[in-house]
C-alpha positions as CSV (number, residue, x, y, z in Angstrom):
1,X,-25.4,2.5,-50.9
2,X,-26.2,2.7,-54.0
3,X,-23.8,1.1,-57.5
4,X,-22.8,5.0,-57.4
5,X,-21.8,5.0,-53.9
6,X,-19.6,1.9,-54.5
7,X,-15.9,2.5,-53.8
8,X,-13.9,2.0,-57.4
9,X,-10.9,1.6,-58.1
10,X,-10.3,1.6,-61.6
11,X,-6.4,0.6,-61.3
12,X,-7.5,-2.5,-60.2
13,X,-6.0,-5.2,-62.8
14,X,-5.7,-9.3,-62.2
15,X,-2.6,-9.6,-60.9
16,X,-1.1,-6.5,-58.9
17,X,2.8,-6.7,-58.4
18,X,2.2,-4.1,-55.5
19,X,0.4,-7.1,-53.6
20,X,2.7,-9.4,-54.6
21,X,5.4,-6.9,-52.8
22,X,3.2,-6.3,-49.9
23,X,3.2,-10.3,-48.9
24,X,6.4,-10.8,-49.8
25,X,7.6,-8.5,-47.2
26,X,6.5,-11.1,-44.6
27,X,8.2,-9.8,-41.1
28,X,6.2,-11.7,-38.8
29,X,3.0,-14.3,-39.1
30,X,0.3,-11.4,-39.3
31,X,0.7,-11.1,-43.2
32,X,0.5,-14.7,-43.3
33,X,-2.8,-15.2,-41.7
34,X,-4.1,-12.6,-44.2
35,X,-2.5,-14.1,-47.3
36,X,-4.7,-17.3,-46.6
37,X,-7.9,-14.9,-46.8
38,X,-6.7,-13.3,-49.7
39,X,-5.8,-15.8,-51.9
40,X,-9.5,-17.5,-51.0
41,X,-10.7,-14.2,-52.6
42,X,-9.0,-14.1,-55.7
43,X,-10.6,-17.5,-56.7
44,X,-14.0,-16.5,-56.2
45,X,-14.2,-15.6,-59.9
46,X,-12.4,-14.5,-63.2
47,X,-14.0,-11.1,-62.7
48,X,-12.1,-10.3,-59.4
49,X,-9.3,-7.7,-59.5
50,X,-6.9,-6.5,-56.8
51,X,-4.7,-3.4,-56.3
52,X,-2.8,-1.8,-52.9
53,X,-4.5,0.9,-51.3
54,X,-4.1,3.0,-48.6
55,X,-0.8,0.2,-47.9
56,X,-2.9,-2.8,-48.3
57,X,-4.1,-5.0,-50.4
58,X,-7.9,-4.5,-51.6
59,X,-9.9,-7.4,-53.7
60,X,-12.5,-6.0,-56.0
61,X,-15.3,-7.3,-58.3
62,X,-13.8,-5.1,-61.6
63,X,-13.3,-2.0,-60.2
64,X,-16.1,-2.5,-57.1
65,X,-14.1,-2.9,-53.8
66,X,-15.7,-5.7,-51.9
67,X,-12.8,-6.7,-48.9
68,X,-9.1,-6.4,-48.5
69,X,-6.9,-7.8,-45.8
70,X,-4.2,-5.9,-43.5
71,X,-2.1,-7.0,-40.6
72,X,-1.1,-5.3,-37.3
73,X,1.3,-6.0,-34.4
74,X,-1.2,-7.9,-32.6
75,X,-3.8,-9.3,-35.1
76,X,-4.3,-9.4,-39.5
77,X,-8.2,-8.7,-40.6
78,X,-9.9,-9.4,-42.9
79,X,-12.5,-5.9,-43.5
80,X,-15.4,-5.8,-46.1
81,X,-17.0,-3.0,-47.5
82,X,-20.1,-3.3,-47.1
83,X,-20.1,-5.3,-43.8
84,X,-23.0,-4.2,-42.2
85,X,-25.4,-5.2,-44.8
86,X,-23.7,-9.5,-44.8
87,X,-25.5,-12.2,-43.1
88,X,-23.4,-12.9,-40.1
89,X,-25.0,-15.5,-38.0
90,X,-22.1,-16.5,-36.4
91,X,-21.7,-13.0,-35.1
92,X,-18.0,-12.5,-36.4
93,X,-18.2,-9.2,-37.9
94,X,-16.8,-5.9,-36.1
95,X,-17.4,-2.5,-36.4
96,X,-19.4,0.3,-35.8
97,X,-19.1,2.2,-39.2
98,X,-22.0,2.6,-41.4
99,X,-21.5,0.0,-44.0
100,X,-17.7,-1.3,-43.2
101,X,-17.4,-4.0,-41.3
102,X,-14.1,-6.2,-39.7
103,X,-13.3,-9.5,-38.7
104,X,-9.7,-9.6,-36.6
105,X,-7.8,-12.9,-36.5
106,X,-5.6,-13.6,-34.1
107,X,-2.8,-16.3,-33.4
108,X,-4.1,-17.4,-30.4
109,X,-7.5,-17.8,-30.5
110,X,-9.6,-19.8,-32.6
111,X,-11.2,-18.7,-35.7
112,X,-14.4,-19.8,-37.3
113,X,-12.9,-20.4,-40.9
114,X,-16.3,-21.7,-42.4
115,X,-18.3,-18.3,-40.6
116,X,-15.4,-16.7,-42.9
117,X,-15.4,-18.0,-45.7
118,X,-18.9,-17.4,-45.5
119,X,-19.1,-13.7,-45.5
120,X,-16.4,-13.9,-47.9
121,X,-18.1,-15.3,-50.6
122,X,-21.4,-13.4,-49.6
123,X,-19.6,-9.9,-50.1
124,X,-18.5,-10.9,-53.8
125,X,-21.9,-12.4,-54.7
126,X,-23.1,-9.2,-53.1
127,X,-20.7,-6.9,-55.3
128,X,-21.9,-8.6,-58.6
129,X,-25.9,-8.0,-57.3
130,X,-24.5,-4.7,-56.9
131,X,-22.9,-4.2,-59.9
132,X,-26.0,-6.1,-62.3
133,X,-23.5,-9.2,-62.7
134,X,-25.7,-12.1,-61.0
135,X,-26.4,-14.5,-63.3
136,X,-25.7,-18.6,-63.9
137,X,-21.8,-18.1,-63.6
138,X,-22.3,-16.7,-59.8
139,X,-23.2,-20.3,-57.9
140,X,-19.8,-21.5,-59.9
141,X,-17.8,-18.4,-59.3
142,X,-18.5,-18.2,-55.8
143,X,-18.0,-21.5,-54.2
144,X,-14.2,-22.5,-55.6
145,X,-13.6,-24.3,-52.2
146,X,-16.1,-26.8,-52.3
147,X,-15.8,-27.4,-56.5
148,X,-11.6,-26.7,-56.9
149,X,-9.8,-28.7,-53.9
150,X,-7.8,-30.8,-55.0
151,X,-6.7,-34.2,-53.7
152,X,-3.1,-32.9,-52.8
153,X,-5.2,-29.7,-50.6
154,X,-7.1,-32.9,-49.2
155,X,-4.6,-34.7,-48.2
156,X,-2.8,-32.1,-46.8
157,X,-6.1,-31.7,-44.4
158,X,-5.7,-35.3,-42.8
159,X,-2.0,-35.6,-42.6
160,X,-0.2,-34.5,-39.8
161,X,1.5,-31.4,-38.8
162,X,5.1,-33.3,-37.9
163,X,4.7,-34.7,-41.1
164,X,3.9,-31.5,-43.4
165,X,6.8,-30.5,-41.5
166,X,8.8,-33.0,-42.6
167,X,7.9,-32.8,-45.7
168,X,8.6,-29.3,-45.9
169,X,12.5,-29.7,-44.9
170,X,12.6,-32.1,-47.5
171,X,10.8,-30.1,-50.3
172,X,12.9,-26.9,-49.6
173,X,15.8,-29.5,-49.9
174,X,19.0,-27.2,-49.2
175,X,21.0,-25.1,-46.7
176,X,17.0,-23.8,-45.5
177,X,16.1,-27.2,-44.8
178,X,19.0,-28.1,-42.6
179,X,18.4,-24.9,-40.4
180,X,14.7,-25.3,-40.4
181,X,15.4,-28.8,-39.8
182,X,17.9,-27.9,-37.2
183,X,15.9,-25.1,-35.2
184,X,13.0,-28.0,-35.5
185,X,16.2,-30.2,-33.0
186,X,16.6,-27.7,-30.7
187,X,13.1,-26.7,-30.1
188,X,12.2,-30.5,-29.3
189,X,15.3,-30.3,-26.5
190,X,14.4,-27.7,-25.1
191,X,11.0,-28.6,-24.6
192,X,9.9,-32.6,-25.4
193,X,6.8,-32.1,-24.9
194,X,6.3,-29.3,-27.4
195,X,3.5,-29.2,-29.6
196,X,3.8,-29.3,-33.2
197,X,1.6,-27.4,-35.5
198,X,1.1,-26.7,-39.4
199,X,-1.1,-23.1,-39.8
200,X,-1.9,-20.4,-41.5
201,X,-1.4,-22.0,-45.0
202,X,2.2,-23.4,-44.8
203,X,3.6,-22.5,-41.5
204,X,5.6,-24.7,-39.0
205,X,4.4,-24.0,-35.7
206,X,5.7,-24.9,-32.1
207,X,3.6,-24.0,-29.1
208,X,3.3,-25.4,-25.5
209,X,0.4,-23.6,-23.7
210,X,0.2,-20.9,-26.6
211,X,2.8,-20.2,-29.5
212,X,6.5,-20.5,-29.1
213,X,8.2,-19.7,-32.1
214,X,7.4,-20.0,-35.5
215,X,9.6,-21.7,-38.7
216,X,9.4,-19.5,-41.6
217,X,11.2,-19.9,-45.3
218,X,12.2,-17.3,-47.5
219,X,14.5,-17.2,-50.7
220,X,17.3,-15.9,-48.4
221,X,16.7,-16.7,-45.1
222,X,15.0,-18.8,-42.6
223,X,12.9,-16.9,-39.7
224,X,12.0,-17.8,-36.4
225,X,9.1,-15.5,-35.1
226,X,8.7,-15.6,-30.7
227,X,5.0,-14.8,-30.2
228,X,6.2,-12.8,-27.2
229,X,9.9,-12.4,-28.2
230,X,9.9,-9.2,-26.4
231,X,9.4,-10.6,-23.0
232,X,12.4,-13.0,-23.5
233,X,15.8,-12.4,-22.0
234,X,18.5,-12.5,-24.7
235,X,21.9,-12.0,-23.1
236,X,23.5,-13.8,-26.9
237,X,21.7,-11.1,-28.9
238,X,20.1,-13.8,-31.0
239,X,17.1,-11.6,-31.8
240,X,17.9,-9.4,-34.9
241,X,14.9,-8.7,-36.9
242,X,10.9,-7.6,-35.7
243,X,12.9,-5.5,-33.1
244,X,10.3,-2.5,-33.5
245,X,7.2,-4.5,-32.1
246,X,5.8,-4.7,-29.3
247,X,5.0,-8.6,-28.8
248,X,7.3,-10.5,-30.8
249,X,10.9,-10.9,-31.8
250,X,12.6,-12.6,-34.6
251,X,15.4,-14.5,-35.4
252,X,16.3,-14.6,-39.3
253,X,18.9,-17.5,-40.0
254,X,21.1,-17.2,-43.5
255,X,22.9,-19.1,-45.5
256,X,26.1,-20.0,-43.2
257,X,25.0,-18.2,-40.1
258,X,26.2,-20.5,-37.3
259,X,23.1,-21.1,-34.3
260,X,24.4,-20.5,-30.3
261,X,22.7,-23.9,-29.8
262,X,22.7,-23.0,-25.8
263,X,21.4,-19.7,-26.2
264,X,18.7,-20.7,-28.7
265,X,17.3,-23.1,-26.2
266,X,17.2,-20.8,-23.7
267,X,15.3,-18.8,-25.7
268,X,12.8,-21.8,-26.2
269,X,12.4,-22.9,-22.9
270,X,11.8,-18.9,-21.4
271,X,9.1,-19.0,-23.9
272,X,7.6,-22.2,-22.9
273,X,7.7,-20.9,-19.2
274,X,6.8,-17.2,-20.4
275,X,3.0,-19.0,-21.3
276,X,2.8,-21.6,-18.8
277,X,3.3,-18.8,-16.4
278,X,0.2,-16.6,-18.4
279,X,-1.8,-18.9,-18.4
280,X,-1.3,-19.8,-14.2
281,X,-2.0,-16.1,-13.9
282,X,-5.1,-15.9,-16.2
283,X,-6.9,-19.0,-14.6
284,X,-6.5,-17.7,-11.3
285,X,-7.8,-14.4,-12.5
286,X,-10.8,-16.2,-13.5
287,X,-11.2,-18.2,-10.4
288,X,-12.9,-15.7,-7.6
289,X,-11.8,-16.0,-4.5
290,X,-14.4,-18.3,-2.2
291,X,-15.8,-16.0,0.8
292,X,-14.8,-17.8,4.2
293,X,-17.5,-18.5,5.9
294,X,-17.9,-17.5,9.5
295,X,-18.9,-20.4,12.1
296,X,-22.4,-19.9,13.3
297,X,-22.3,-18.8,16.9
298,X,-24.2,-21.4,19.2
């Protein structure tokens, strides 16, 4: 592919209030997971511009598309395109296009973030080759992770999930901190032995044996995402959003909305059973049965 080959875009601008839009729709963690990825691409350089196309957000070097993110039921990605011509030694990349190239992220398995952040960078150093920009400014431009983080981003690396958590109820400091802080309650009473985590940028997480639930803040509401909410019985009818997907179900809490404290914890503790149950089932699956031996015959 050659710089006339390249897909433009030449409504791409700095800022696009169409991407802004797109992430603020946040129905379920998906968009989360690619908001990370995408706000690691705008601060590869001054030079990179954004717009929405085709329904999701693309990041381009001026006008040159280089990646975009989207998000799905199951899994967000992060796509590049020109995939097929990256280094990718840690074999992340899928696809079988001729030049674009994918790499899916899902909640429950782990992701090679440095691998990522990897091609990342390579496919806007790439674009600027491409486009005749390479020059002194690209070794800056391209590495903003390792120059930019702050001590605050630091910190917030060693420090705990409970306590980011805690620190978020405070920060948020009104009638969304009391409900986060309150769904936080119930969760741990429903299951003490519950895992706390901290992902995906900014995002309370409980899991025991895979993901529970979710703690999400918006301006208006607080949400609480079940990975597999639609495999839950709900006799109270708590669900009431994300009730189109296939996998998860959704909670969204507002500003004087009372909590069925019972019900809630019900909800939590089917969860917690729903993946200890899965992951009986898987390990067995991957345990072959062992042949019985027949006793020699004298």
């Amino acid at each position: 592919m050659d710089k006339d080959e390249l897909f433009r875009f030449a409504s791409a601008v700095r800022r696009d209030p169409r991407v802004e839009a797109w992430f603020l729709g946040l129905t379920d963690p998906m968009r989360l997971m690619a908001r990370e990825w995408f706000e690691r691409m705008r601060g590869l350089g001054p030079d990179v511009r954004e717009l929405l196309h085709d329904g999701y957000p693309v990041a381009c070097v001026g006008e040159a598309a280089f990646a975009y993110v989207n998000a799905f039921k199951a899994h967000a990605a992060v796509g590049f395109y020109r995939g097929a011509l990256l280094p990718d030694p840690a074999g992340s990349l899928e696809g079988d296009g001729k030049r674009m190239r994918h790499v899916k992220l899902r909640p429950s398995k782990e992701l090679d973030e440095k691998a990522l952040e990897e091609l990342i960078t390579a496919a806007y150093r790439d674009m600027r080759q491409q486009l005749g920009q390479e020059g002194s400014s690209l070794k800056k431009a391209a590495t903003p992770m390792k120059t930019s983080t702050s001590a605050a981003t630091k910190a917030k690396a060693t420090t705990s999930p409970s306590k980011l958590i805690d620190g978020r109820i405070k920060e948020l400091g009104d009638w969304r901190g009391e409900t986060l802080a309150k769904i936080r309650t119930l969760i741990k009473q429903a299951v003490p032995d519950v895992v706390e985590e901290w992902k995906w940028r900014g995002v309370p997480i409980w899991e025991r044996g895979g993901i529970i639930c979710t703690g999400e803040t918006y301006k208006d509401y607080v949400k609480t995402t079940f990975a597999k909410g639609a495999a839950l019985k709900d006799p109270s009818g708590l669900f009431n959003s994300s009730l189109d997907g296939g996998t998860r179900r959704a909670i969204d809490f507002r500003k004087g909305d009372k909590i069925n404290e019972k019900a809630f914890k019900a909800l939590v503790s089917d969860a917690a059973a729903q993946n200890a149950t899965k992951k009986v089932a898987k390990k067995s699956a991957a345990s072959p049965a062992r042949s019985k031996k027949k006793p020699k015959s004298a």
